[in-house]
Backbone bond lengths (Angstrom), bond angles and torsions (degrees), N, CA, C in turn:
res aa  C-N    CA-C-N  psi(-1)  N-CA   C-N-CA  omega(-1)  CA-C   N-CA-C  phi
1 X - - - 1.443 - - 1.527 108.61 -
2 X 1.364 118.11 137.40 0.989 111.43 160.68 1.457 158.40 -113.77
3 X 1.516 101.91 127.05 2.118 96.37 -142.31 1.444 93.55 -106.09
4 X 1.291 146.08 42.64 1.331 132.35 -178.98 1.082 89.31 -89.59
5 X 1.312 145.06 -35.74 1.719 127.72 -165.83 1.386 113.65 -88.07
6 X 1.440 112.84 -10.82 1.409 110.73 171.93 2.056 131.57 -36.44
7 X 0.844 91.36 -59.38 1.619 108.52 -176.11 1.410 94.50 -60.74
8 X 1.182 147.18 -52.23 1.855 154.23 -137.48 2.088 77.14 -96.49
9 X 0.820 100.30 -65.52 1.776 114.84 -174.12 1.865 101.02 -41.14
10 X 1.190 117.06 -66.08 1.473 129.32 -148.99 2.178 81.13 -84.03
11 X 1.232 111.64 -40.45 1.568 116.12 -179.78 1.916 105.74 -57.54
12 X 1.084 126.10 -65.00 1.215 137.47 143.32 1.383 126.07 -5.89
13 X 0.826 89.71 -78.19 2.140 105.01 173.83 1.446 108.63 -54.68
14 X 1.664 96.73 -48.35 2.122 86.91 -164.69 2.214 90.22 -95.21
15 X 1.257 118.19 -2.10 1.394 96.29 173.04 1.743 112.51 -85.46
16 X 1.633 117.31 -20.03 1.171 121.70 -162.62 1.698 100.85 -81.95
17 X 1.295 117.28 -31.71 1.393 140.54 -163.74 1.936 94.11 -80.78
18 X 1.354 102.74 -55.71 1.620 88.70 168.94 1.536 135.07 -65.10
19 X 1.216 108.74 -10.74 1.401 139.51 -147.22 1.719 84.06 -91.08
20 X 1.116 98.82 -59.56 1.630 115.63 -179.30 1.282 113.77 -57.49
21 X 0.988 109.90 -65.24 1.797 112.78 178.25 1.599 110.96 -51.33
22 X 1.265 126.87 -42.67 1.133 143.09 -163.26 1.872 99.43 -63.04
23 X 1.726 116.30 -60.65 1.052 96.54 151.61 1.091 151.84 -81.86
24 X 1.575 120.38 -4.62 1.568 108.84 169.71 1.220 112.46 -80.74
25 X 1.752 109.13 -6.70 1.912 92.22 164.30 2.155 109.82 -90.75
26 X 1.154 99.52 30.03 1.580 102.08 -165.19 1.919 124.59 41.05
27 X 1.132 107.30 53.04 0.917 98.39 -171.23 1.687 98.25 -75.27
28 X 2.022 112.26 168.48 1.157 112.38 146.46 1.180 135.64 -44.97
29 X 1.810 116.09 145.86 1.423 124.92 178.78 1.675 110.16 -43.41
30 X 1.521 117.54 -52.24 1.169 143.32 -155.68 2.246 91.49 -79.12
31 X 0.884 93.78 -70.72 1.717 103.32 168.92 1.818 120.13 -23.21
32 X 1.511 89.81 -64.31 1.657 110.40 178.91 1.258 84.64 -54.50
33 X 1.244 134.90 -106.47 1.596 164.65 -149.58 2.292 90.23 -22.84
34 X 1.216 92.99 -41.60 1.301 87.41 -167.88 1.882 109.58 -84.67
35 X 1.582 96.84 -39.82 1.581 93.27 176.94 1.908 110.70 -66.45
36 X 1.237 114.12 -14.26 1.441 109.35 172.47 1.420 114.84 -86.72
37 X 1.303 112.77 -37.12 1.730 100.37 165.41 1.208 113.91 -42.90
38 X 1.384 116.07 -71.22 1.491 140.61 -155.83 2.290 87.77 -57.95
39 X 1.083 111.51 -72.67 1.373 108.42 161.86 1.608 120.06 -11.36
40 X 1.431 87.62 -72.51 2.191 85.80 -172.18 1.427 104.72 -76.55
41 X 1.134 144.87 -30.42 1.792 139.24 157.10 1.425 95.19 -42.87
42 X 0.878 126.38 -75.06 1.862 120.57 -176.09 1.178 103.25 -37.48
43 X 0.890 122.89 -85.53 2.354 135.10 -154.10 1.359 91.45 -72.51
44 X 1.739 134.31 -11.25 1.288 114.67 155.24 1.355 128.76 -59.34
45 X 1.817 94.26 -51.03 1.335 105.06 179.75 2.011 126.16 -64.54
46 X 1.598 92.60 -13.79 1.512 90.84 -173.71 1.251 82.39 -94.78
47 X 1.584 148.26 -29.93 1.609 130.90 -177.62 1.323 102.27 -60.93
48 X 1.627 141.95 -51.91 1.035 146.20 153.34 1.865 110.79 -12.48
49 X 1.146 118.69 -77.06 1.539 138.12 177.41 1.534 103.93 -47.97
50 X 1.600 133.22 -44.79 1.370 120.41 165.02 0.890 111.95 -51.79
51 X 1.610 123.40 -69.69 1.464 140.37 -156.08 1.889 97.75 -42.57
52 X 1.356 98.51 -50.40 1.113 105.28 -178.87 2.097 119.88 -51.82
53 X 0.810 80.36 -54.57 1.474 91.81 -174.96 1.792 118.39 -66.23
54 X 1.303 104.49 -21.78 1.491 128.75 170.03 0.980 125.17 -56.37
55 X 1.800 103.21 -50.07 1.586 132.77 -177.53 1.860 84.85 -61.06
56 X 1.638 85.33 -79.82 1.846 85.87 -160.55 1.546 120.94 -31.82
57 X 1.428 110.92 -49.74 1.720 101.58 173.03 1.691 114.05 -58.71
58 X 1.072 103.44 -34.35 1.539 92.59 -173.54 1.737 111.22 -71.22
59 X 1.112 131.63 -34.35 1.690 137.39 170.36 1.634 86.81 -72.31
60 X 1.171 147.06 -53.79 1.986 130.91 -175.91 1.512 80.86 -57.91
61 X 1.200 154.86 -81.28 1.271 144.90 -141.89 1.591 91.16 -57.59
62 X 1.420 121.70 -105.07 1.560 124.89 -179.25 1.714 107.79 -5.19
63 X 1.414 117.42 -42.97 1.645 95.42 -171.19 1.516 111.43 -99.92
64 X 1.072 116.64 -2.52 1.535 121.27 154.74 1.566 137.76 -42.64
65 X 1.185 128.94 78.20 1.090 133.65 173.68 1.854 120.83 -10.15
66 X 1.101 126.69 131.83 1.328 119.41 164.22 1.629 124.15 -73.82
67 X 1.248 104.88 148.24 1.472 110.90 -169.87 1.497 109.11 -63.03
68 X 0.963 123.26 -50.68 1.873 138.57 162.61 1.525 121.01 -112.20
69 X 1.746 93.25 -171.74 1.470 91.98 -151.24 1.969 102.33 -74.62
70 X 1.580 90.59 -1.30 1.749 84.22 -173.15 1.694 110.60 105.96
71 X 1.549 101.46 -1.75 1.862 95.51 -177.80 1.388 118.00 -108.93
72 X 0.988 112.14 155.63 1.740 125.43 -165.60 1.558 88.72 -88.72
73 X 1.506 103.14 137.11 1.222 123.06 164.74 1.161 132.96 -79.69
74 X 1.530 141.53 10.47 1.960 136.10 -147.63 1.297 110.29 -60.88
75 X 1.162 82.01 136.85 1.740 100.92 145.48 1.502 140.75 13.02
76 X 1.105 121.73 91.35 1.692 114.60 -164.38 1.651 94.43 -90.92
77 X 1.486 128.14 159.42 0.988 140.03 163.69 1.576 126.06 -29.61
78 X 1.650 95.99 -32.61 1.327 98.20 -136.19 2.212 79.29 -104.44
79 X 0.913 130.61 -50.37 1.595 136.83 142.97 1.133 128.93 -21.85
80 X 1.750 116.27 -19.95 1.145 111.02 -175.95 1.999 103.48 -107.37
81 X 1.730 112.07 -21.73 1.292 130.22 154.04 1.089 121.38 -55.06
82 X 1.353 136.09 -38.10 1.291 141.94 155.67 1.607 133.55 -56.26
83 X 1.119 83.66 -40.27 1.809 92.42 174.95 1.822 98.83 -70.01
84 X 1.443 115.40 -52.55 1.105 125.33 -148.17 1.952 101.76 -66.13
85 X 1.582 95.03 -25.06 1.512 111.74 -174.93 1.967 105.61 -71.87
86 X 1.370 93.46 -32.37 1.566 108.65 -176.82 1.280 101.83 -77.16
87 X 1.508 127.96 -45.47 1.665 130.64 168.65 1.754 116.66 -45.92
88 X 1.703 98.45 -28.74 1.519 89.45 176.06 1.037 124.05 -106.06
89 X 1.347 127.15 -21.51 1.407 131.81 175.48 1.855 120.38 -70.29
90 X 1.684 108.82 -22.91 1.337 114.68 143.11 1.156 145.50 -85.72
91 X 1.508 121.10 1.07 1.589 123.20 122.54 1.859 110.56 -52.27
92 X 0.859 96.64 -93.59 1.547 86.38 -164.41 1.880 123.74 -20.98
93 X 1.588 111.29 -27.34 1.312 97.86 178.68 1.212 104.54 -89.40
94 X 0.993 143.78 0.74 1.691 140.87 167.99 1.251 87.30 -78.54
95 X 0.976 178.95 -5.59 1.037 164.62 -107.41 1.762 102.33 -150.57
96 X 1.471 92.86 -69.18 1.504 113.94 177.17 1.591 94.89 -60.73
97 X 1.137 132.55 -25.86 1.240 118.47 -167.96 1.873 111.34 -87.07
98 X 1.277 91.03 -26.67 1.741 104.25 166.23 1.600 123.10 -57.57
99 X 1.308 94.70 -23.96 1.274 120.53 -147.35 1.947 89.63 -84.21
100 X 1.175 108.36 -75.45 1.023 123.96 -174.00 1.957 118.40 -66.81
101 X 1.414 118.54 -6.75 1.071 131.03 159.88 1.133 89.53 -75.84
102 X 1.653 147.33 -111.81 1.455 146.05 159.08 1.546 95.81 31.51
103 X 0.866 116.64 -95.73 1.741 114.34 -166.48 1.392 97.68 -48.51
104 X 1.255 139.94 -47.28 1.559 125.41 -152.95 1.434 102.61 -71.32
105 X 1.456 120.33 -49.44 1.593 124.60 164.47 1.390 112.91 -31.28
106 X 1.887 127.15 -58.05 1.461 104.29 -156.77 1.203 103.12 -116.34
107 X 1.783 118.56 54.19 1.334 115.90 153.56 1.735 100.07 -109.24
């Protein structure tokens, strides 16, 4: 996976979002300028702390053993006759079941 843009991304989002608030509460030129520094050092450091945490699950995934050997199981001949025997023998009971609706109607 790739997390290098994380931190610049998550820095971005929470500096533009302060950026905003900052003027619809009118803050000073000098004020803003400083609550957005102080802003993108923060949401850097927590983009930093994802990235981080991303990595680590992804190496626990990679060193995780697989559950099996990795081989596909199909279909034996004889599984696929069976089903097909089950495909027909439930036609036929719909059938009987048609059957006996039919009679219940024309008495």
């Amino acid at each position: 996976m790739k997390t290098k843009k994380i931190p610049a991304l998550v820095m971005l989002i929470g500096g533009s979002v302060a950026c905003i608030v900052a003027y619809l509460n009118h803050y000073d030129l000098e004020d803003m300028l400083v609550a957005l520094i102080v802003s993108l050092i923060v949401f850097f450091c927590l983009g930093l702390l994802v990235e981080f945490l991303f990595e680590k699950f992804e190496i626990a995934k990679e060193d995780a053993e697989p559950l099996g050997d990795g081989e596909v199981v199909e279909k034996t001949s004889e599984n696929q006759d069976e089903e097909s025997v089950d495909t027909q023998s439930d036609g036929n009971d719909n059938e009987g079941a048609n059957a006996d609706i039919g009679d219940g109607q024309a008495s």
